[in-house]
Structure formats: structure tokens, C-alpha cells
C-alpha positions as semicolon CSV with decimal commas, in nm:
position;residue;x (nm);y (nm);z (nm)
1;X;-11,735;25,577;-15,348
2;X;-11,368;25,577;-15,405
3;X;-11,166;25,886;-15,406
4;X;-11,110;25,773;-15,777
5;X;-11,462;25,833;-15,882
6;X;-11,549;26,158;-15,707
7;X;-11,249;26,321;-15,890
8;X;-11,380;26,218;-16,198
9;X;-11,752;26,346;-16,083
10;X;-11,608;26,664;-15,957
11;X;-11,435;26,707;-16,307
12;X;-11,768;26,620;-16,484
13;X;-11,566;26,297;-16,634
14;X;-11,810;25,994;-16,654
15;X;-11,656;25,728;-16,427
16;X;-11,580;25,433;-16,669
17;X;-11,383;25,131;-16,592
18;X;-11,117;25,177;-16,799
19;X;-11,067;25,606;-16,646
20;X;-11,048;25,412;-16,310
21;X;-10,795;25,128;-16,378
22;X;-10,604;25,435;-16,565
23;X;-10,602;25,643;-16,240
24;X;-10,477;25,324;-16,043
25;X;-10,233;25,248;-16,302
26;X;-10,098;25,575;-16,259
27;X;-10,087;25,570;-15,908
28;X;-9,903;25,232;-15,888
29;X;-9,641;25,365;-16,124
30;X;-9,607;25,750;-16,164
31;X;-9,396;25,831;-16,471
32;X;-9,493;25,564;-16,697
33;X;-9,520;25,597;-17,075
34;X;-9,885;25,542;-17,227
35;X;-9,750;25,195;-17,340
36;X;-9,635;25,088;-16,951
37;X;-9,985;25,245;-16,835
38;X;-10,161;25,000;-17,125
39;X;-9,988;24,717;-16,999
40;X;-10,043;24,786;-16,633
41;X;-10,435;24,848;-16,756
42;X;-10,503;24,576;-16,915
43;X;-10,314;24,336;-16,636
44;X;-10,641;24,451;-16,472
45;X;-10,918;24,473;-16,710
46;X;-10,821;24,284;-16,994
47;X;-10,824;24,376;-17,349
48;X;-10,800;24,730;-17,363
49;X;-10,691;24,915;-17,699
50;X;-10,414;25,141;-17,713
51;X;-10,599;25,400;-17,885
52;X;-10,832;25,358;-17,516
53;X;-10,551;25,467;-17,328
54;X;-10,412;25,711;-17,495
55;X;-10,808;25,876;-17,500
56;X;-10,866;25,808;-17,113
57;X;-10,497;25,956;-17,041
58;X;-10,584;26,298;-17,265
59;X;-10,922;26,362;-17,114
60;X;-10,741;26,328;-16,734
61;X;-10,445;26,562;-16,824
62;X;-10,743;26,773;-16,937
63;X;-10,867;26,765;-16,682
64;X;-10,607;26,829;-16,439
65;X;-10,635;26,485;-16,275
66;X;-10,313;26,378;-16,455
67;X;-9,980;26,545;-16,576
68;X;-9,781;26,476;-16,854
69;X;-9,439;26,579;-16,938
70;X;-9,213;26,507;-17,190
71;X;-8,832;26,477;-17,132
72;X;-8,615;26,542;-17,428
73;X;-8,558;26,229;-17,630
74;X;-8,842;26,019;-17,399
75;X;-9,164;25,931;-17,493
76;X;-9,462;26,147;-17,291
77;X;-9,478;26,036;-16,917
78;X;-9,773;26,054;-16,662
79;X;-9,804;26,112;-16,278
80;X;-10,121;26,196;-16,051
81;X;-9,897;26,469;-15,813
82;X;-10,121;26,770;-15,990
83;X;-10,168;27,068;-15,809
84;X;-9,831;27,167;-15,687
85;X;-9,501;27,299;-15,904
86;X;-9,250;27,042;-15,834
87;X;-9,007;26,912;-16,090
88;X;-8,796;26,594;-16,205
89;X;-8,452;26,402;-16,172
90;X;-8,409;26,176;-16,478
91;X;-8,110;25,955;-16,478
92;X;-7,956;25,970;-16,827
93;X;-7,817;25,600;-16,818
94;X;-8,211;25,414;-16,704
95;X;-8,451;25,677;-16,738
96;X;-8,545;25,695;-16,352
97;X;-8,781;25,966;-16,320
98;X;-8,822;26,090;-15,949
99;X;-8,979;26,409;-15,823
100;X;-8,803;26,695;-15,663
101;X;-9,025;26,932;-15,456
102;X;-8,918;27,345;-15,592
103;X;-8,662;27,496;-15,474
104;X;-8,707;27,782;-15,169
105;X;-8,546;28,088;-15,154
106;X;-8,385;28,244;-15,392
107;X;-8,437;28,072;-15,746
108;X;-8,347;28,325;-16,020
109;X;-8,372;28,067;-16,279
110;X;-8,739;28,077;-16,199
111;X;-8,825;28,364;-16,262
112;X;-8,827;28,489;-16,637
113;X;-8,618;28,813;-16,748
114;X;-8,882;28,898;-16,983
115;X;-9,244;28,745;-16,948
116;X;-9,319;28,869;-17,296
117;X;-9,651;28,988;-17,185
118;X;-9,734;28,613;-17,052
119;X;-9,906;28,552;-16,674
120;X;-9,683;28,226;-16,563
121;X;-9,837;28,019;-16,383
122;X;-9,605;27,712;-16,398
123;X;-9,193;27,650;-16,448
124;X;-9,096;27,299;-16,542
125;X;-8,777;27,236;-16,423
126;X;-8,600;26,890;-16,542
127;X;-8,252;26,805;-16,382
128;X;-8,051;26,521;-16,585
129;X;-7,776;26,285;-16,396
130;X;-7,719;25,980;-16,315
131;X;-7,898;25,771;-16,059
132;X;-7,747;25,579;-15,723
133;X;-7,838;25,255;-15,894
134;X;-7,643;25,324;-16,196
135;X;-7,393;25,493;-16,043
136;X;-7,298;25,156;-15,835
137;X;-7,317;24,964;-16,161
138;X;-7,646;24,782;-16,086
């Protein structure tokens, strides 16, 4: 059994074909857009609809197994690092998307002034700049 399907089990997701080749997608190329992830899925399985996708990649953010985050001005990306509270370097001139583990030791920005009565349980922290590769003209 791959480590694919007993996540989905564990979740209580029925292991389909199309969940699976999702989960690889994903893995092959973390921050892809549901488009990228449709192409990627249906270089595997075929014809797959977009309206598929988009379903499979809802019921995984769901249920934890994916994340999805949304950079100002970019359509929704997805990654399979769940389960920690690490954030993202997007270049401004490609797009790039990289993860950056959380900062240690003292992070005021962090930490809220006022939780307004909310438990946190998350920060999403997004750092814009420009890559290596565009920064050497490439």
C-alpha cells in the first residue's frame, strides 16, 4: 500500500485514481496552480476534467492532506508540506514560490497585539522579492 493511499484511508477519503495522481502531482511540483496540477494529472491518467481537479484538490485541503494559499494577485497554489507553520518567498518578476521554515526567537510580527478573542493556531507569513534567477537576468 503506498503511503498515498493510507493517508487517504486514515482521512476516511476513498482512494480513487484520480486523489492519487493528484497527491503525486503535488508532490512532483509543490506550488502549482489547479490548472499546472490538471496538466501534470492528466500527463498520467488521461482525460481528466477540470472541474475533477479542482473537486479532488478541495476534499485534500479538507482534509489536511494538502494546503492552499493564495498570494496576492496569483491564482490559489497547492503543496503537500501540511503539518508544520512555515511560510513562502515569491519572486515578484517569475512567481517562484519556495518555502521558508518560521522564524526562531524573537518574532513580534507573529504574535498578534490583539487576538480579538480568536485561539491562533496558524500565521501565514509571505515574503515578496526577487529570485537569484531573475536577479542574474536568466
Amino acid at each position: 500500500m503506498s503511503d498515498f493511499t493510507k493517508s487517504l484511508r486514515e482521512c476516511g477519503v476513498p482512494v480513487t485514481a484520480q486523489r492519487l495522481a493528484v497527491l503525486r502531482a503535488v508532490t512532483r511540483r509543490p506550488h502549482s496552480t489547479a490548472d499546472e496540477l490538471a496538466d501534470e494529472v492528466r500527463g498520467e491518467l488521461g482525460t481528466v476534467s477540470r472541474q475533477a481537479i479542482y473537486n479532488v484538490l478541495g476534499v485534500l485541503t479538507e482534509k489536511g492532506l494538502l494546503r492552499r494559499i493564495q498570494p496576492s494577485g496569483s491564482a490559489a497554489l497547492y503543496e503537500n508540506r501540511v503539518g508544520d507553520n512555515h511560510h513562502h518567498l515569491i519572486c515578484r518578476s517569475c512567481g517562484k514560490t519556495v518555502d521558508v521554515d518560521c522564524a526562531v526567537g524573537h518574532t513580534p510580527c507573529l504574535t498578534a497585539v490583539d487576538d480579538a478573542g480568536f485561539i491562533i493556531d496558524e500565521a501565514e507569513v509571505l515574503y515578496w522579492g526577487i529570485c537569484p534567477d531573475c536577479q542574474a537576468g536568466k
